[in-house]
N, C-alpha and C positions, 0 to 999 in steps of 0.2 A: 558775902551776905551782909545787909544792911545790919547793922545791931544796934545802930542807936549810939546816943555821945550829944554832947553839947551840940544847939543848934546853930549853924554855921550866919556872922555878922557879916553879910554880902560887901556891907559899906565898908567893913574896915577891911577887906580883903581887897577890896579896889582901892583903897589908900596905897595899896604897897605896891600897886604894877602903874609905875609911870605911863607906857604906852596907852592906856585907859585914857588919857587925857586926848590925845590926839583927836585933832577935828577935820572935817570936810565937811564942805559946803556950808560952816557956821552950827554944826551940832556933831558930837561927840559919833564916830565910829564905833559900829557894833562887832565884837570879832566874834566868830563863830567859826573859825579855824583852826582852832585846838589842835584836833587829830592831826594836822600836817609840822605844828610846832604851837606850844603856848605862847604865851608873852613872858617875860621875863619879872623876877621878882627883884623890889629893890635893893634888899640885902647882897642877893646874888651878884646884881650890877655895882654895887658898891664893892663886893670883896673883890670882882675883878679888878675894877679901875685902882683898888688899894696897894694890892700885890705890883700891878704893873707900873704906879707911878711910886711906890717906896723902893723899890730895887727888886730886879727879881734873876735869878741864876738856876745856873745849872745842882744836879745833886753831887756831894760826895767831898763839897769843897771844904774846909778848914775854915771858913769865913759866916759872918752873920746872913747874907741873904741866902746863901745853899743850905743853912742851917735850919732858918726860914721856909724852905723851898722845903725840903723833908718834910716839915711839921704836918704842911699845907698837905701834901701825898698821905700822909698817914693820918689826918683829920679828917679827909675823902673818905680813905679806905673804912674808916669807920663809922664811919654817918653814910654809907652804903651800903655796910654791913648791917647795920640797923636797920636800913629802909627796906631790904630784903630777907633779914631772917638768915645770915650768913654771921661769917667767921670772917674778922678786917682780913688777915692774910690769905683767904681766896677769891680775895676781890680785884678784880684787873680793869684796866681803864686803857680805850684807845678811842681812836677816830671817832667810833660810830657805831653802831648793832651792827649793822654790813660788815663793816673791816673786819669785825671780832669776828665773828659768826665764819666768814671767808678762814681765817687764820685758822679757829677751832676745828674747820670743817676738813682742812687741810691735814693738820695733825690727827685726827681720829683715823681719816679715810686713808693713813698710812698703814694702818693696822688689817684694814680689809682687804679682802681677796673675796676672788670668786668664789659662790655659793653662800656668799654673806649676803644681808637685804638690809635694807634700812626700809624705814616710811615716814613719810610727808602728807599732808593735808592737802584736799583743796580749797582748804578756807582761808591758808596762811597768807602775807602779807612774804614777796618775792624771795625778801631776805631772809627768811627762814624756811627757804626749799631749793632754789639753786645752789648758793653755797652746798650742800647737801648733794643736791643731785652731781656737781660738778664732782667729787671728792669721790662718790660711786660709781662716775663713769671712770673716772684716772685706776680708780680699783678690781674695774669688773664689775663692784656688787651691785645689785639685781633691786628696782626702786620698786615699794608699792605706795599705795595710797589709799587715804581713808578717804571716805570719799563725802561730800556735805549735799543734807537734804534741801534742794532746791525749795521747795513747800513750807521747811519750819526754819530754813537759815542756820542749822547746827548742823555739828557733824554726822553723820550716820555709823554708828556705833554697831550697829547689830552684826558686824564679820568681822568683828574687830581681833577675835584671839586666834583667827586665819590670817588675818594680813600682821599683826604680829604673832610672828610664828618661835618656834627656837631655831632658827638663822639669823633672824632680827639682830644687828646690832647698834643702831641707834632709833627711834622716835623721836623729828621736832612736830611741834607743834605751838599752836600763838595758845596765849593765854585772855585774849581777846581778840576778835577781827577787826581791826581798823576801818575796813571798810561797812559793815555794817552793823558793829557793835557788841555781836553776842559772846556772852563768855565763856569758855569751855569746859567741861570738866575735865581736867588735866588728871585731876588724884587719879582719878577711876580710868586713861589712859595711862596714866604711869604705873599702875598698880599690876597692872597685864604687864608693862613693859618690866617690872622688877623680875616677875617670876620667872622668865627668859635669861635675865642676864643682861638689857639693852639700854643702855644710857640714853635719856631723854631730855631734849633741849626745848627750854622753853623761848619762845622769844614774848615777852613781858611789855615792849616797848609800848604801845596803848594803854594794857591795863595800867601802868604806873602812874600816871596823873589820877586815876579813878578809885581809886581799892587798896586795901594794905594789901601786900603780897610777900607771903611765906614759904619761901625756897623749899623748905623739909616738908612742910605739911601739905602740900599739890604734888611732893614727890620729883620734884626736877633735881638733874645732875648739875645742869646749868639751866639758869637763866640770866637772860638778856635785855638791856632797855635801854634808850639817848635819855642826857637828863634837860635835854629844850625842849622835850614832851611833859615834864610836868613843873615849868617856869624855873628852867637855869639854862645854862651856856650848852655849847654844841660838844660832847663828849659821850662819847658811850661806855658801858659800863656790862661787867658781865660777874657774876658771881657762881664759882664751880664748886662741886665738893672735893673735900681733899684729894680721896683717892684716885677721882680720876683727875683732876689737877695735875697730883705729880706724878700721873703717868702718861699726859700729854708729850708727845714727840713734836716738839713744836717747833717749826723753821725759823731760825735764828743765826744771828754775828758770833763767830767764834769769842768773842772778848764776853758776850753779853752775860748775868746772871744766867746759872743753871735752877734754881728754887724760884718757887711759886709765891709771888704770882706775878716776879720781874719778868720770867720767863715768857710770858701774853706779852709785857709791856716795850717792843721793839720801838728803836731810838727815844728822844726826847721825848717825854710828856708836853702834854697843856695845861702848863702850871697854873696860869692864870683862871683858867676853866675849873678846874681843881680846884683850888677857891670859893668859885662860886657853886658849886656843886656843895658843898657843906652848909652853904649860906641857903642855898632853896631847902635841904631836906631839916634846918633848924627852924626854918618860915611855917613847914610842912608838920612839925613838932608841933608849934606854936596855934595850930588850930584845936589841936588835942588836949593829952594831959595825963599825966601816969609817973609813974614810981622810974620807970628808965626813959631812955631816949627812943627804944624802940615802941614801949609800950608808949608814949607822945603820938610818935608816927602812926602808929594803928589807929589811934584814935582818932587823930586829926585827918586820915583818908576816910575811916567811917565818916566823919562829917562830912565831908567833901563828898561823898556818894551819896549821901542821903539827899544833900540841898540838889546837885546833880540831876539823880533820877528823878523829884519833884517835877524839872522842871521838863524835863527829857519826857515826861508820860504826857505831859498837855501838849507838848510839839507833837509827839507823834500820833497823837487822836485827833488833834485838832485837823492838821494836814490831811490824816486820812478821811475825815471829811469830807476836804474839799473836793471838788468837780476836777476829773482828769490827772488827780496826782497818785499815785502807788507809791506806797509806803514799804520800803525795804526791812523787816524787822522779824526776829525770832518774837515765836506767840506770847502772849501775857504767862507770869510765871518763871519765863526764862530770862535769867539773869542779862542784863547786857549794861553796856557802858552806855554813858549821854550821847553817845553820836547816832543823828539819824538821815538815812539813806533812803532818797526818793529821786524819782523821775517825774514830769511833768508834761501830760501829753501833749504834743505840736510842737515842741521846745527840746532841744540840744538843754543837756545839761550848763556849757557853756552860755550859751542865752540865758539861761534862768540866772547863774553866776554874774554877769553881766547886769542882768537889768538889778538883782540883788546890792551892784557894789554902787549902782549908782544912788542909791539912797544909802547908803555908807553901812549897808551890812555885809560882810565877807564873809562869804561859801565858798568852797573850794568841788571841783568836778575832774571826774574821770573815775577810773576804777585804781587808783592809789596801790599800783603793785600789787593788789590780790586778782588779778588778772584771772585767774582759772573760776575764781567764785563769780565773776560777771560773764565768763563767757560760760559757765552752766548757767546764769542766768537770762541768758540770751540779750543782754548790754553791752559786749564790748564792742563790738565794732556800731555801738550809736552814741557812744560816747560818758560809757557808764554811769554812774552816779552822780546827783549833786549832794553834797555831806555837808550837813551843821555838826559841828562838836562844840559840845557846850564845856565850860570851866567853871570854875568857882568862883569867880568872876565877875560870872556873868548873872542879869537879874531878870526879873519879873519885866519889868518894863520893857527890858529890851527882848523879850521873850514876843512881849504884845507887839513890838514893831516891827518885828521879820514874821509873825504869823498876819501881823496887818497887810503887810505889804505882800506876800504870797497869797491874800483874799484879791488885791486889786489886779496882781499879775493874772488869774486864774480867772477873774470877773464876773 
């Protein structure tokens, strides 16, 4: 929910993302590819390049840069702890939401046997339902799914305390659609899912550029997110609760930690990434304002969603306007992220993409891993979506010059 907060200085927000500068064809490039990765902030790019040209090492050494190297690990752990409403030592860091998600899925689905069930969404984004389904088939248990209203773009909730049943032993579900925005009510699926017993995994990774997000109060056991989705380096990030943390069976090197949360963290870290992952979520701080570092973060996403959906509501009225374009979006009311999904009739998403990047606006096309939600929606085999995701970033002006330019494509 939008609650208000200082009103976000667009200018000085593009002071801080070098790539804003970049030109083609003699005028400044528009990004509007968010949702597939932001731009990077330059605190973040700074703390990288710091760590890698002062010395950087392995942990556990006797020496100043392993010493260094620690500090850098447990500055993460806790400026991620903050961003999500977590505890620093349940906070694990790997590749990427996939990798983790894969690992997590692996270890739970050790626990199932047949006559267990889990569920999955059709609205999820790939990596928060293969991993899943893959760990129920190696187990036997039995997948269901909730299934999303093609008409409103949300999930369809109304058999929800039959498809979680008490067999049920886990619920993922996104906390946002990537591909077209809307957001979910997790609390009131996790809420069915507590009374069963069944651990529910969110994957977060969209909503966390857009929204504070409070791990306890949506009710997640875990959630999941990359932080090059809301301007830092390529690292993902997963926050569990304890109990089921250290009762994770998690496949690991006989030498490795047995305690949480080294236990997720197989081989070397990305020290350097780690770094810059402190450096985006103190940027993130820095738009806010409060008494701790978390209550910073809360506030400074409230602003960032407010300027956001401003601008997110004239893209998607204006477009739906225009002649031959459909507008992908859950109805006015329901919460959703700045990303908006359209089609354009006579034109492959790719074409529209294309004629877009040649006036140096960047959109991205296809159905971005939520595959099952384009083919209920009868796009995937035409080449699903074209998606703008907006950032904080991004302004007015340049709002006017990809709705301009979508008036002259459309004609």
């Amino acid at each position: 929910m939008i609650t208000g907060g200082k009103k976000l200085d667009v200018h000085v927000v593009r002071e801080r993302f070098p790539a804003l500068n970049r030109e083609q064809d003699g005028r400044k490039v528009i990004y509007f590819d968010g949702p597939g990765g932001s731009q990077v902030e330059r605190g973040a790019i700074e703390a990288i390049t710091r760590y890698m040209s002062e010395g950087g090492a392995n942990l556990h050494g006797a020496f100043a840069t392993s010493r260094e190297t620690e500090e850098i690990l447990h500055r993460a752990r806790v400026s991620m702890a903050a961003f999500l409403g977590a505890e620093a030592d349940e906070v694990a860091f790997g590749a990427n939401m996939t990798t983790l998600t894969l690992a997590i899925s692996r270890a739970l689905g050790r626990t199932w046997g047949e006559g267990d069930e889990i569920v999955v969404t059709e609205m999820d984004h790939r990596a928060n339902v293969d991993p899943w389904l893959l760990a129920a088939q190696d187990a036997g248990a039995k997948v269901r799914w909730l299934p999303v209203d093609a008409d409103t773009l949300t999930l369809d909730l109304n058999d929800m305390n039959s498809v979680i049943n008490g067999r049920t032993r886990l619920v993922a579900v996104n906390l946002a659609s990537n591909a077209v925005g809307t957001v979910t009510d997790v609390a009131k699926i996790a809420e069915r899912a507590r009374e069963i017993g069944a651990v529910v995994a969110v994957d977060a990774v969209h909503a966390a550029p857009h929204m504070p997000i409070d791990r306890d109060a949506i009710g997640a056991d875990i959630v999941t997110c990359s932080a090059y989705k809301f301007f830092g380096p390529h690292v993902g990030i997963t926050a569990i609760q304890r109990q089921v943390f250290e009762a994770l069976d998690v496949y690991s090197l006989e030498p490795a930690p047995n305690n949480i949360p080294d236990i997720l963290e197989t081989g070397t870290q990305n020290h350097e990434a780690l770094a810059g992952v402190s450096a985006t979520v103190e940027f993130i701080a820095s738009l806010g304002g409060g008494e701790t570092l978390r209550e910073s973060i809360a506030n400074g996403m409230e602003t960032v969603e407010a300027h956001e959906a401003e601008l997110a509501g004239r893209v998607r009225a204006e477009l739906a306007a225009m002649p031959g374009i459909t507008v992908y979006a859950a109805p006015d009311g329901v919460r959703k992220t700045p990303t908006i999904a359209f089609r354009v009739a006579g034109r492959t998403p790719l074409e529209v993409c294309e004629y877009m990047s040649g006036r140096g606006i960047f959109v991205a096309g296809g159905d971005f891993y939520a595959s099952t939600l384009s083919g209920k929606l009868g796009i995937k085999d035409k080449g699903g979506f074209v998606r703008a995701g907006l950032a904080p970033y991004n302004t007015e002006g340049e709002i006017e010059a990809f709705l301009r330019a979508m008036r002259e494509l459309v004609g």
